[in-house]
C-alpha positions as CSV (number, residue, x, y, z in Angstrom):
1,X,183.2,94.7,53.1
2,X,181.8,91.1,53.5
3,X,182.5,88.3,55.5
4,X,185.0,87.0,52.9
5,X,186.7,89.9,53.2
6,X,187.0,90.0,56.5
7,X,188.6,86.8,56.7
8,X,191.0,87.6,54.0
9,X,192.3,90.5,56.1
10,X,192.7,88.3,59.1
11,X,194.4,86.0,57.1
12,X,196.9,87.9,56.2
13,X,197.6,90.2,59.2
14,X,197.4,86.6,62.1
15,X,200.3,87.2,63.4
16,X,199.9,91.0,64.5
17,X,196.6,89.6,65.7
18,X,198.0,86.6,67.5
19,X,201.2,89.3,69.2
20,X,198.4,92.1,70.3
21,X,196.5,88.9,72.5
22,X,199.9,87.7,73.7
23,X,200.7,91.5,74.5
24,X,196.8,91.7,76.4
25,X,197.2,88.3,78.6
26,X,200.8,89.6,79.4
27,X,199.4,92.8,80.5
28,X,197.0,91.6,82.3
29,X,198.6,89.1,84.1
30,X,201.6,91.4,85.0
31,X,199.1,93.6,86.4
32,X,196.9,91.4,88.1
33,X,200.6,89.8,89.9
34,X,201.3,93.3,91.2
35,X,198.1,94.1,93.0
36,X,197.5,93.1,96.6
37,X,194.4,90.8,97.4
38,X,191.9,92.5,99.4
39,X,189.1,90.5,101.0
40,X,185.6,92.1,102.4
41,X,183.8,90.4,105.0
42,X,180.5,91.5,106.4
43,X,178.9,90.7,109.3
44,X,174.7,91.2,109.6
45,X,172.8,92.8,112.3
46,X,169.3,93.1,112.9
47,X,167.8,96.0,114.8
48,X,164.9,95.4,116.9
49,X,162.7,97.6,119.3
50,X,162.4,95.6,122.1
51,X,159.6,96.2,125.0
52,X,158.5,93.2,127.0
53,X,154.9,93.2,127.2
54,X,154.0,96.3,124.8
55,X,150.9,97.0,123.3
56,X,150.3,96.9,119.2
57,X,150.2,101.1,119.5
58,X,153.9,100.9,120.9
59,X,154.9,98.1,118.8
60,X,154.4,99.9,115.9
61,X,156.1,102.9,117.7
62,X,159.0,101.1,117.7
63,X,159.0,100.1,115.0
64,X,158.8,103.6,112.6
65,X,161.4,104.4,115.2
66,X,163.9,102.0,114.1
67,X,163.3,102.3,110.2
68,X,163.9,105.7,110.8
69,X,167.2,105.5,113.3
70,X,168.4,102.5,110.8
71,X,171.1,105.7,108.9
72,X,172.0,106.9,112.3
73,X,172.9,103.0,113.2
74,X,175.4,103.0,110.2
75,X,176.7,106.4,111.0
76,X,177.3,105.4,114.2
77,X,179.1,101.9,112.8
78,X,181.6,103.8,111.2
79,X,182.5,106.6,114.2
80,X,185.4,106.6,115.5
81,X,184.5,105.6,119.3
82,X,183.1,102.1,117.8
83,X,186.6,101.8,115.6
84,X,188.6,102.5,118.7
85,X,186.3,100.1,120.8
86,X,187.5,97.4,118.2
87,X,190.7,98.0,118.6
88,X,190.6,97.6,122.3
89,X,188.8,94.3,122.2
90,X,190.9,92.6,119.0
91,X,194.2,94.1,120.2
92,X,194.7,95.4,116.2
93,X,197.8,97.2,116.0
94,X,196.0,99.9,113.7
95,X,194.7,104.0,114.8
96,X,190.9,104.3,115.0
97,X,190.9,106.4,111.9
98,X,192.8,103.7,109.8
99,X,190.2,101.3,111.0
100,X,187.4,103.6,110.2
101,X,189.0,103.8,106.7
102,X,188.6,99.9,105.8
103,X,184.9,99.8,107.0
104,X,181.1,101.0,105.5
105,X,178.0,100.0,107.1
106,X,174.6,100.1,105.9
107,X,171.2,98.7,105.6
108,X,168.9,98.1,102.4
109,X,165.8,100.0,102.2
110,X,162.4,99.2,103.6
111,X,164.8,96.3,106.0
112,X,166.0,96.2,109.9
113,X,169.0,94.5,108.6
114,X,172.3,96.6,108.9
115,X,175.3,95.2,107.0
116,X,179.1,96.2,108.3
117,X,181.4,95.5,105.6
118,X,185.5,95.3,106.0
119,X,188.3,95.4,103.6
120,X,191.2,93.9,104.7
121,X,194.4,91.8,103.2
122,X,193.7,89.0,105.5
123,X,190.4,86.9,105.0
124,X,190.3,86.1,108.8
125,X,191.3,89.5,109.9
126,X,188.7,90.9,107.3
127,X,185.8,88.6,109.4
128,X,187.2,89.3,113.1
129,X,186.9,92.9,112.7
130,X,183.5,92.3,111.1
131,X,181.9,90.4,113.8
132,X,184.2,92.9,116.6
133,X,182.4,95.8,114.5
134,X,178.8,94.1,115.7
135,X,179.7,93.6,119.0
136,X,181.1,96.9,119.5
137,X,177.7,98.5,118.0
138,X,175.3,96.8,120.0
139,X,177.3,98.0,123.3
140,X,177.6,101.6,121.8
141,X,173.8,101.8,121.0
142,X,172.9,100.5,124.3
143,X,175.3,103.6,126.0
């Protein structure tokens, strides 16, 4: 077949073509109407070794130290103590394990940043329990 024969196909068969779009869009949009929003909000931590007045040989210490404890940091994100601490400071009306089941945390590879990411229907809840999720790390890592 060549291109005029394409076009004499469509020609004749527009309207099947024109009701299967209409049909698509309708789907889509009845689908997409149905569905509840769901926002993510993150909220960024770095981790640091800190030692005062330490020498390059500890510095670098410290450093190998926290690339290495960077998974256990995420782990530890997503426990169910830290969930349970954010419940206690933001007064959510939610159990730690549904908490724990909206959040991942994480860092990228070869970085000492740790990302804590949130799913949640509200866009301002979604970023409270983010930045509660940092807080409540940093006091559970210093335990």
């Amino acid at each position: 077949m060549n291109a005029t024969e394409y076009f004499q196909v469509l020609r004749r068969r527009w309207i099947a073509l024109v009701l299967c779009v209409i049909a698509g869009v309708g789907g889509g949009i009845l689908h997409t109407s149905g569905t509840t929003r769901v926002y993510l909000a993150t909220s960024r931590s770095i981790v640091t070794f800190s030692s005062g007045t330490a020498t390059i040989a500890q510095l670098t210490q410290g450093t190998t130290l926290t690339s290495q404890l960077m998974a256990t940091y995420a782990e530890v994100a997503t426990s169910r103590q830290v969930a349970q601490n954010v419940i206690d400071a933001t007064g959510l009306n939610l159990s730690a394990d549904a908490l724990k089941g909206r959040v991942t945390a994480g860092s990228e590879k070869g970085t000492f940043v740790l990302g804590i990411t949130v799913k949640d229907t509200s866009p301002s809840r979604a970023a409270l329990i983010a930045d509660a999720y940092a807080d409540a790390l940093s006091i559970e890592v210093k335990k």
